[in-house]
C-alpha positions in Angstrom: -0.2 -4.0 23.4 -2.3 -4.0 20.4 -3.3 -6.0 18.2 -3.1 -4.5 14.4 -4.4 -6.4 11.1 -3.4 -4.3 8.0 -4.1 -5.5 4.0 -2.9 -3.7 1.0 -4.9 -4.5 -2.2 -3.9 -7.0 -3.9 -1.8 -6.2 -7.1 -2.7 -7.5 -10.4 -0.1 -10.3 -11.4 -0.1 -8.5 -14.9 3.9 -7.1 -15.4 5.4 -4.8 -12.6 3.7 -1.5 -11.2 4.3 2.1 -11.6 4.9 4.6 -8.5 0.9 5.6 -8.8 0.1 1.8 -7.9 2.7 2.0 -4.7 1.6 5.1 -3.0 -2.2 3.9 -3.5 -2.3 1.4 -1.4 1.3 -0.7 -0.1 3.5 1.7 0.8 1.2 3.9 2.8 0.3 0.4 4.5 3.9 -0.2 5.3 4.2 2.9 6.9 0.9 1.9 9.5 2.7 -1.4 9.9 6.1 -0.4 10.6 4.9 2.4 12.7 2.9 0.3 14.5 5.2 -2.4 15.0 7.5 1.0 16.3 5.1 1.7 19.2 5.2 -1.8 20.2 2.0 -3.4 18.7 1.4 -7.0 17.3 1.0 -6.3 13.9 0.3 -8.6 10.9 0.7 -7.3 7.5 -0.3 -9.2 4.8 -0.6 -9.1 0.6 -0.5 -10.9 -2.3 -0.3 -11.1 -6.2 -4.3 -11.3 -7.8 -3.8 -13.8 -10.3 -6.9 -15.0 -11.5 -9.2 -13.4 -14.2 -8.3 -12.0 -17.6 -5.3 -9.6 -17.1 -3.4 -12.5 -15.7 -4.4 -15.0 -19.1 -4.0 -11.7 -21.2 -0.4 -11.4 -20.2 0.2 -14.8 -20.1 -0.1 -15.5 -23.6 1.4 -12.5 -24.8 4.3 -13.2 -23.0 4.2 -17.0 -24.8 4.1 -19.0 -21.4 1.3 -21.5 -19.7 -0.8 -19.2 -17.4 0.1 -20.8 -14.1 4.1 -20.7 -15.0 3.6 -16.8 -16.0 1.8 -16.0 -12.3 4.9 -18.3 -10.3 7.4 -16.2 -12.4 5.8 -12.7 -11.7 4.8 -13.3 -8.3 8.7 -13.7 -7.4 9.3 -11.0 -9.5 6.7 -8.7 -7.2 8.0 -10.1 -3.9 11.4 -9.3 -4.8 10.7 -5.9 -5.8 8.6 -5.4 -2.8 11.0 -6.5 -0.7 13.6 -4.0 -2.4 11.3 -1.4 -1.9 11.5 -2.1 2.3 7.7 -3.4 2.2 7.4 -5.2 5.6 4.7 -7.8 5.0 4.5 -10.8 7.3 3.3 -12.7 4.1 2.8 -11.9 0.3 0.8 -14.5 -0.5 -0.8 -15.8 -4.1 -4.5 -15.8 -5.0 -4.1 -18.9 -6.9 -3.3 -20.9 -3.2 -5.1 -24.1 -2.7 -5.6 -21.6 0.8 -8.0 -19.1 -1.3 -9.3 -22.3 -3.5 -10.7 -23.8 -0.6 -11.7 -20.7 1.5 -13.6 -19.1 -1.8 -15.5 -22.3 -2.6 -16.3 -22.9 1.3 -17.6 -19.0 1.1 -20.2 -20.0 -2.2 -20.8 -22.5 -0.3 -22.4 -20.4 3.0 -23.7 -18.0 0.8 -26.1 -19.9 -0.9 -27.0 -21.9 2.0 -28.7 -18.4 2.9 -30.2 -17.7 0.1 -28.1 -15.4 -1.5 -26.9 -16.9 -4.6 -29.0 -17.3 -7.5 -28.4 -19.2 -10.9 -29.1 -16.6 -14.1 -29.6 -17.7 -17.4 -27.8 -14.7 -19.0 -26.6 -13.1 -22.3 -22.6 -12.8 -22.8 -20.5 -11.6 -25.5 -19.0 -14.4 -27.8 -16.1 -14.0 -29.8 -16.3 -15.7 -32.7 -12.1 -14.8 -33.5 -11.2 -16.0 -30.4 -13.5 -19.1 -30.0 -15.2 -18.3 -26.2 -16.8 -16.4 -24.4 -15.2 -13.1 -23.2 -16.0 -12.4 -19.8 -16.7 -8.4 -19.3 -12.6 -7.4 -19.2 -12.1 -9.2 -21.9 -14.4 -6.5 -23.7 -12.7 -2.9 -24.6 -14.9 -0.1 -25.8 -15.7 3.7 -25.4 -17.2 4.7 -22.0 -21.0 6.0 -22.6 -20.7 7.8 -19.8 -17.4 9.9 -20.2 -16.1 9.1 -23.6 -12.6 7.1 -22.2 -11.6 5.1 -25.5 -10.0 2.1 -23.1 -13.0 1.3 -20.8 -13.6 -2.6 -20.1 -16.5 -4.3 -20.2 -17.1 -4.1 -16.0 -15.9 -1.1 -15.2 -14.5 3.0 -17.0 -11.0 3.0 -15.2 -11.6 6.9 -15.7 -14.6 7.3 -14.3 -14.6 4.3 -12.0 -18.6 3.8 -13.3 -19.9 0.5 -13.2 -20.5 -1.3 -17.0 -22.0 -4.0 -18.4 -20.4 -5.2 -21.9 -23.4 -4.8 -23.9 -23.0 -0.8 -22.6 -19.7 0.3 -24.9 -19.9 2.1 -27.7 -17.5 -0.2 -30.3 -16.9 -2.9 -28.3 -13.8 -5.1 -29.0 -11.8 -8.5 -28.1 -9.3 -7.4 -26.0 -7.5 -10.6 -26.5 -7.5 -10.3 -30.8 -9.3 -6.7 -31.3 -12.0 -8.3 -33.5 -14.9 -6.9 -33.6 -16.9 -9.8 -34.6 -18.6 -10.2 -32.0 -22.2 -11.5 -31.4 -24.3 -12.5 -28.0 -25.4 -15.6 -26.4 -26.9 -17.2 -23.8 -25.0 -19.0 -20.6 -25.7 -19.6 -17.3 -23.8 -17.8 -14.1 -24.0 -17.5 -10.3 -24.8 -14.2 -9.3 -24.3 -12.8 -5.5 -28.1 -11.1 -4.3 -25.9 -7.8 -3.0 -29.1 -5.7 -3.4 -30.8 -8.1 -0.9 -28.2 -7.0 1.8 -28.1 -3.2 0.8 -30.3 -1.9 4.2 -27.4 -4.3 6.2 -24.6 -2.6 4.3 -25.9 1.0 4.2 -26.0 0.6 8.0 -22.7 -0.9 8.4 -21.1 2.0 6.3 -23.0 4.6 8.9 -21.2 2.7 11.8 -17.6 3.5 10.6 -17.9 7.1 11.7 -13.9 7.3 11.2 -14.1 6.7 7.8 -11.9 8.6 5.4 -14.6 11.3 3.3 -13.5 9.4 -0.3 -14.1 6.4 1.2 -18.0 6.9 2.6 -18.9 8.5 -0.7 -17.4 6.6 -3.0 -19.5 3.7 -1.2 -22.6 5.8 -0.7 -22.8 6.5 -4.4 -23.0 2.7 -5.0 -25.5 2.2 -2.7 -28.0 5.0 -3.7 -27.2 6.8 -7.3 -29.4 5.2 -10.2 -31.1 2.1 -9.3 -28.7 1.2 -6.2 -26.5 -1.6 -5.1 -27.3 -4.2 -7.8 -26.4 -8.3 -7.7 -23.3 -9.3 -9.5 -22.3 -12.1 -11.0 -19.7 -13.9 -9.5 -18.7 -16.8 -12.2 -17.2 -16.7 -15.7 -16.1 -19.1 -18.6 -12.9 -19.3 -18.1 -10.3 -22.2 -17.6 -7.9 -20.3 -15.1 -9.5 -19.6 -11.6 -10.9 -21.2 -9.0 -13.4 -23.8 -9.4 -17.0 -23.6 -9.3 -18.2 -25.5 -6.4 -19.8 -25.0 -3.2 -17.7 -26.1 -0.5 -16.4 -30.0 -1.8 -19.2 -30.5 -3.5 -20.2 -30.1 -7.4 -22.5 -27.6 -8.4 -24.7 -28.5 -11.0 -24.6 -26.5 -14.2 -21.5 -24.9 -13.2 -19.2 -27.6 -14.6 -16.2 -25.7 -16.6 -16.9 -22.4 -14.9 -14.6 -20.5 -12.7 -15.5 -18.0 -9.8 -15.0 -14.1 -10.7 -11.8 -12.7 -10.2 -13.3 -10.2 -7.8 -14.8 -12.4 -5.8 -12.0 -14.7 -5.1 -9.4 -11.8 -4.4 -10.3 -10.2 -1.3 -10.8 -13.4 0.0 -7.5 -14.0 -0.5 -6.6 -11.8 2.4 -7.6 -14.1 4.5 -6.7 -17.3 2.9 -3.2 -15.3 3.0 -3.0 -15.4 6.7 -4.0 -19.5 6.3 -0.8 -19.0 3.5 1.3 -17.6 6.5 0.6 -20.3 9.2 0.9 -23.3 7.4 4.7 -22.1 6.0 5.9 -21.4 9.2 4.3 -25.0 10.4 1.5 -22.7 13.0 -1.7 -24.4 13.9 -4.6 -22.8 12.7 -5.3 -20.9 15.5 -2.5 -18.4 15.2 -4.3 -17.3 11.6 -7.9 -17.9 13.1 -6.8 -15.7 16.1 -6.8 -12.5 13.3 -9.7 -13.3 11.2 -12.5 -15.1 13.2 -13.9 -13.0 16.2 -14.9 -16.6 18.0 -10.9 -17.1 17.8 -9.8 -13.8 19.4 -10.2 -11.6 16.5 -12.5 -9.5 18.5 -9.7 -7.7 19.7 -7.9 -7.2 16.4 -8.3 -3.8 15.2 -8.4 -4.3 11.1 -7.3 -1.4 8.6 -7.3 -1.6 5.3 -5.3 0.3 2.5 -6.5 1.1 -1.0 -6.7 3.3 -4.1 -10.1 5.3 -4.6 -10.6 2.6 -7.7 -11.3 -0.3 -5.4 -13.4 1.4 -2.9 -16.6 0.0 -4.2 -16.0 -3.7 -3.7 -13.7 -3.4 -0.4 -16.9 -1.5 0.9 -19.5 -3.5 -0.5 -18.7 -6.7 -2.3 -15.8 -8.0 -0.2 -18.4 -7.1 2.9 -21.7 -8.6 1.7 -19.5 -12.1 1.2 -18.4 -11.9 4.4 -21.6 -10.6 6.0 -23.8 -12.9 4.5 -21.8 -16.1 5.0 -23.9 -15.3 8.6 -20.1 -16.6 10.1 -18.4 -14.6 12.5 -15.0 -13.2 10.0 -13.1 -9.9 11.3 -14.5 -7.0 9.6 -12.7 -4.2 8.7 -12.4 -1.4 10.9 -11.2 1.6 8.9 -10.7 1.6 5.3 -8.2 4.2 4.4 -8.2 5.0 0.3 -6.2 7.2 -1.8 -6.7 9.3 -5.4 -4.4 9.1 -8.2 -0.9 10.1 -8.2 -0.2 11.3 -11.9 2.8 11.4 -14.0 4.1 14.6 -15.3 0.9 16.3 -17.0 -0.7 12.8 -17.6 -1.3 9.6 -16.7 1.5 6.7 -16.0 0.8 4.3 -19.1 2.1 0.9 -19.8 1.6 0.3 -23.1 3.5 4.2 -23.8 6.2 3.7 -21.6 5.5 6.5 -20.0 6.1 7.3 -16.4 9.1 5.3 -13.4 7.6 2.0 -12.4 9.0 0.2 -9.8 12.1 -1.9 -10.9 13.0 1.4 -12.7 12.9 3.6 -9.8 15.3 1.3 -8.0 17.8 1.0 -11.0 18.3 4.5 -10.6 17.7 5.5 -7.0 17.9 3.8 -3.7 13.8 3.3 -2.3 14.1 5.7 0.8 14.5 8.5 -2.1 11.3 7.4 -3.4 9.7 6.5 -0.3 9.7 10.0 1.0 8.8 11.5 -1.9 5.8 9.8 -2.2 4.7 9.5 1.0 5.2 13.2 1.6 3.0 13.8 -1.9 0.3 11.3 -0.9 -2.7 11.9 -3.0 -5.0 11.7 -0.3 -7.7 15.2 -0.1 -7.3 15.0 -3.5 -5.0 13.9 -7.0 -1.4 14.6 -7.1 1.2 14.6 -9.5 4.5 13.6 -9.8 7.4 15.9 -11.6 10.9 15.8 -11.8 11.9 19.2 -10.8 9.4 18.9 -7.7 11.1 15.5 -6.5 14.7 16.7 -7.5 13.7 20.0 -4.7 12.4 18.0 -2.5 14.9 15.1 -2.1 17.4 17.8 -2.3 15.9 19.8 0.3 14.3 17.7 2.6 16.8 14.2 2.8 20.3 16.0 1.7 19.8 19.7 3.3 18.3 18.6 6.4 18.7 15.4 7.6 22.0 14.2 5.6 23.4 17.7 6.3 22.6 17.5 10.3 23.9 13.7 10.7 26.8 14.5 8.7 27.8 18.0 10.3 27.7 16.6 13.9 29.5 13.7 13.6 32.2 15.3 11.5 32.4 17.9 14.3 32.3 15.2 17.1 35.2 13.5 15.5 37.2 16.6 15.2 37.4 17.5 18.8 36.3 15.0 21.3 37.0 11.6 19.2 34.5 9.1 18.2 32.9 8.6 20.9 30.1 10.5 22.7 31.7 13.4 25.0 30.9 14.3 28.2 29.9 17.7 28.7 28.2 19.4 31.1 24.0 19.8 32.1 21.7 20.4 29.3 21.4 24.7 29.2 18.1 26.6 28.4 18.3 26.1 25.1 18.7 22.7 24.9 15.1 22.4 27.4 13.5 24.7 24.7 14.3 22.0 21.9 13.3 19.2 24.4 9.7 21.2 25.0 9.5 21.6 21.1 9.9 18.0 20.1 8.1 16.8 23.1 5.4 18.8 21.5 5.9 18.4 17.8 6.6 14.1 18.4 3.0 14.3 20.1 1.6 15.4 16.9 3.0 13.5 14.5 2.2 10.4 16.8 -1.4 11.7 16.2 -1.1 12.1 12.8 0.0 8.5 12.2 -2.5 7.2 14.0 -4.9 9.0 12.2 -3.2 8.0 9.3 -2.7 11.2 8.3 0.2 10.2 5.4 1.3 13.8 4.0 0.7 15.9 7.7 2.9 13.1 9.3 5.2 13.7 6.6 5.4 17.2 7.5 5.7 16.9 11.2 8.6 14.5 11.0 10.4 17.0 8.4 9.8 19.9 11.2 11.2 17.7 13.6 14.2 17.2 11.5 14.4 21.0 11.2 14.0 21.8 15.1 17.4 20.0 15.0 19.3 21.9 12.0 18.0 24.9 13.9 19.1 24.5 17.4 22.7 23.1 15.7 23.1 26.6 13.8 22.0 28.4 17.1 24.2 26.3 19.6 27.1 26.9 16.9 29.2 24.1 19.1 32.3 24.9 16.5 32.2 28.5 18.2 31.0 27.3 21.4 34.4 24.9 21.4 36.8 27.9 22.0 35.0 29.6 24.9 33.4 26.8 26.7 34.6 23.4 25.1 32.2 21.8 28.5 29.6 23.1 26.8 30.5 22.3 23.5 30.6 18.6 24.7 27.1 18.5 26.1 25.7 19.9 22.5 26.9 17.9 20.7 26.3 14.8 23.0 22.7 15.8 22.2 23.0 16.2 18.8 24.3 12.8 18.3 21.3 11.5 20.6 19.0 12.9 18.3 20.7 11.0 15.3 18.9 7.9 17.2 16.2 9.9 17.8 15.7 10.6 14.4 16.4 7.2 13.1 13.5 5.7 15.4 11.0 8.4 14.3 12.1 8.1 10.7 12.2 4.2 10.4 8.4 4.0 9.0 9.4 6.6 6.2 12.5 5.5 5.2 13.9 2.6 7.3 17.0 1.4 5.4 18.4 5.1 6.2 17.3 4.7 9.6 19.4 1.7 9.7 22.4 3.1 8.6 21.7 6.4 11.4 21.5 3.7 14.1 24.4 1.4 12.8 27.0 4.7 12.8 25.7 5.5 16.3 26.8 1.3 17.2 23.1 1.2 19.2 20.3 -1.3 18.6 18.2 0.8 20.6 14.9 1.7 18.6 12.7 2.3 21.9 10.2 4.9 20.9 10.8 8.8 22.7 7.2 8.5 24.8 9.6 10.6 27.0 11.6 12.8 24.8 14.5 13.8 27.5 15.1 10.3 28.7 15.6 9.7 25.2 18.2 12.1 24.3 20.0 10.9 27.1 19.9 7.1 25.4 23.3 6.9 24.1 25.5 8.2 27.3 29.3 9.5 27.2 32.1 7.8 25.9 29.4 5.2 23.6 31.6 4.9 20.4 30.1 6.0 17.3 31.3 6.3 13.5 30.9 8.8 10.7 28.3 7.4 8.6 29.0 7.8 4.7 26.9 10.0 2.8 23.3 9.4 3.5 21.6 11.1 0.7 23.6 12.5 -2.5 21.7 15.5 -4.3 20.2 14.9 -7.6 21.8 17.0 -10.0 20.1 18.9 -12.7 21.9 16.4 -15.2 20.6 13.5 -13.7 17.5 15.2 -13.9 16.6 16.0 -17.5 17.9 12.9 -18.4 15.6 10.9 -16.4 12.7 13.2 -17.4 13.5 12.2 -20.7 14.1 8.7 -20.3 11.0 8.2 -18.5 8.4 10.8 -20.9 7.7 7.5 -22.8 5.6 8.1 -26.5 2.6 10.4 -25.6 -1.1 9.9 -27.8 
């Protein structure tokens, strides 16, 4: 058995996400984890809310509540949407734990111990409307370097380049809009990154495995313009964690908070601390996952991530751990995602525009959604979401070949042998052709998940679904019944065993349908097919079964327009 660490990043605690957040990085992860956990592995799954840094004090006051009541209120709001969604984390943690508190100050702590942490006397943007200091996302401004109107003063969402405040073209106060701004002088901690770039650079050449987006995306960091450069890693800011360096006070740094990227991704590991200590564990059952003298040598670590946060998953988050010289889990494979897009543009908050996630559940149930956008994964490159292309597919893919094969062979069954398995005879030629097909075809889309291969899984499973639809019109048991009704039975014995079947190979992709597949077959039996006859020979005759309701009702072209419209929000 295996042993299987999987992180999603972390979501901003900043309002409720839109479909392009979900397929970037948790939902693929769920799929890993639940397919993992399928094939019998020890798997913990862990995420949490990122509440620290300016999006999290941004929305707090515009939504007119104290900054640490605003994260506990959204963070339940996340986890219950998560949860609604079929996300199967062993623990959705909070960045704002005394867990990450301690763990991030105990990591400044080993990091300057070896040297890798200087003090900078530095210039910052003051606001003199807002009274402070705005840290760099507090800053808004045009992109020099593609023209995007919204960039913030770290980083061009657009182009994902690297900024400095001072670097906008009309920079504002994202907090008032003023532009009275001016510059001063403070001091901040800065992490010496470029002093580990050889250590990194040959880190990133071990992971030979490594997604092509991924590698260079992190290569580009490293070597385009003046490479991997120190980053500051401390703001003024009252909501965060503490400056300090283990327990102890750091001089100078009194007031000051640690950057919001450096505290999240430490988070998923104080998460696992999160984990242990509310289900009363000793430290060792966390330790065991994260710390290679514990057992986490063993632990193979993926991580799961939109092409946006490649840079500091691949080169921040590893220089922390790295050069705390202490012997953390790294991360094994580091699987990343482009952009899904929403019907010729971009999803957009602040327009409306575009299904987030409480939405797409008001409407639809999540297995609707979670095919789709598995099956449309933007990994080789950006995809896009449309009505009519999700109306065909759902239609197509969950109504006309799954729904319609469940429904048509236990409506048949029931019909003319009863609810209960029949009989039958042997298994005839055709019947060994399908086994030798979905032998073959359950092979490959084992591979593919392993690989991670999202959208060529997606495809595999749907073929495997069609093998069935095909052999059912080819067997015909309704004609078979009047000839040969033994032979009738043994058909459809095997087309209700590949209901099961299907519901075990379909559980990662959409597992509150699989569910309801296995509940209207009366089996708890979710053993994986290694051996694909044995296992359409798992429910034997005269097991009682039931007609399951409807699993998937077609989207009508009504429904349709009127969510297209609903959703098309106010374009610029």
């Amino acid at each position: 058995m295996a042993r299987i660490l999987i992180t999603s990043a972390i979501p901003y605690i900043n309002g409720i996400k839109h479909l392009g957040n979900l397929i970037g990085s948790q939902l693929p992860a769920d799929l890993y984890a639940r397919y993992q956990r399928g094939r019998g592995n020890e798997v913990m799954f862990l995420c949490a809310t990122d509440e620290h840094g300016t999006p999290a004090e941004l929305a707090a006051a515009k939504a007119g509540k104290p900054v640490g009541e605003y994260c506990a209120e959204m963070h339940g709001v996340q986890a219950d949407i998560a949860n609604r969604f079929g996300l199967s984390f062993d623990h959705f943690g909070r960045s704002s734990s005394d867990q990450n508190k301690h763990l991030t100050q105990h990591f400044a702590g080993k990091l300057d111990d070896a040297g890798l942490i200087r003090e900078v006397s530095e210039k910052q943007v003051y606001s003199n409307a807002d009274g402070r200091f705005l840290p760099d996302r507090y800053i808004e401004g045009t992109c020099p370097n593609c023209g995007y109107d919204r960039a913030r003063g770290d980083q061009c969402e657009n182009c994902t380049k690297q900024l400095d405040p001072t670097d906008l073209i009309e920079p504002r106060s994202a907090i008032s809009g003023s532009t009275d701004l001016e510059v001063r002088e403070t001091k901040h901690l800065y992490l010496r990154q470029s002093a580990m770039k050889d250590q990194l650079d040959a880190w990133i050449d071990s992971k030979t495995d490594w997604p092509i987006l991924t590698t260079s995306i992190a290569k580009k960091w490293l070597h385009d313009g003046d490479g991997l450069q120190d980053r500051g890693i401390t703001r003024d800011l009252d909501w965060g964690v503490p400056v300090k360096k283990g327990d102890q006070d750091w001089p100078g740094m009194e007031g000051k908070v640690f950057y919001v990227w450096f505290d999240a991704p430490i988070e998923y590991i104080a998460c696992a601390k999160e984990w242990a200590d509310a289900s009363g564990k000793p430290d060792s059952e966390w330790e065991r996952w994260w710390r290679t003298d514990k057992g986490a040598d063993d632990v193979r670590y993926v991580q799961f991530m939109g092409k946006d946060n490649v840079p500091f998953h691949t080169l921040s988050f590893p220089a922390t751990i790295l050069g705390s010289g202490e012997p953390w889990k790294m991360v094994d494979h580091l699987k990343s995602f482009n952009y899904l897009n929403y019907d010729g543009g971009q999803f957009s908050t602040s327009q409306g525009r575009g299904v987030f996630m409480d939405q797409a559940l008001d409407i639809l149930p999540a297995d609707f959604w979670r095919w789709w956008l598995l099956s449309h994964a933007p990994e080789s490159s950006d995809s896009e979401f449309t009505w009519e292309n999700f109306q065909q597919s759902v239609n197509k893919d969950l109504a006309d070949v799954l729904g319609n094969f469940v429904s048509r062979i236990t409506k048949f069954c029931r019909s003319k042998f009863g609810e209960a398995v029949p009989e039958g005879g042997a298994f005839g030629e055709r019947e060994q052709e399908l086994i030798a097909e979905l032998s073959r075809r359950v092979r490959t889309y084992e591979g593919f998940m392993e690989a991670m291969e999202v959208r060529k899984s997606a495809q595999e499973l749907r073929a495997i679904w069609v093998a069935g639809n095909e052999y059912l019109q080819s067997a015909a048991p309704w004609s078979t019944f009047k000839e040969d009704p033994e032979q009738a039975a043994a058909q459809v014995r095997l087309g209700l065993n590949l209901i099961r079947l299907y519901a075990v190979l379909s559980a990662p992709f959409i597992p509150e349908t699989s569910a309801k597949m296995l509940s209207a077959m009366n089996t708890l039996d979710t053993s994986w097919p290694d051996d694909v006859a044995e296992a359409l020979n798992a429910l034997p005759a005269g097991h009682e079964f039931s007609v399951p309701d409807v699993l998937f009702a077609k989207i009508t072209d009504e429904q349709r327009e009127d969510w297209q419209t609903r959703f098309a929000g106010t374009r610029d």
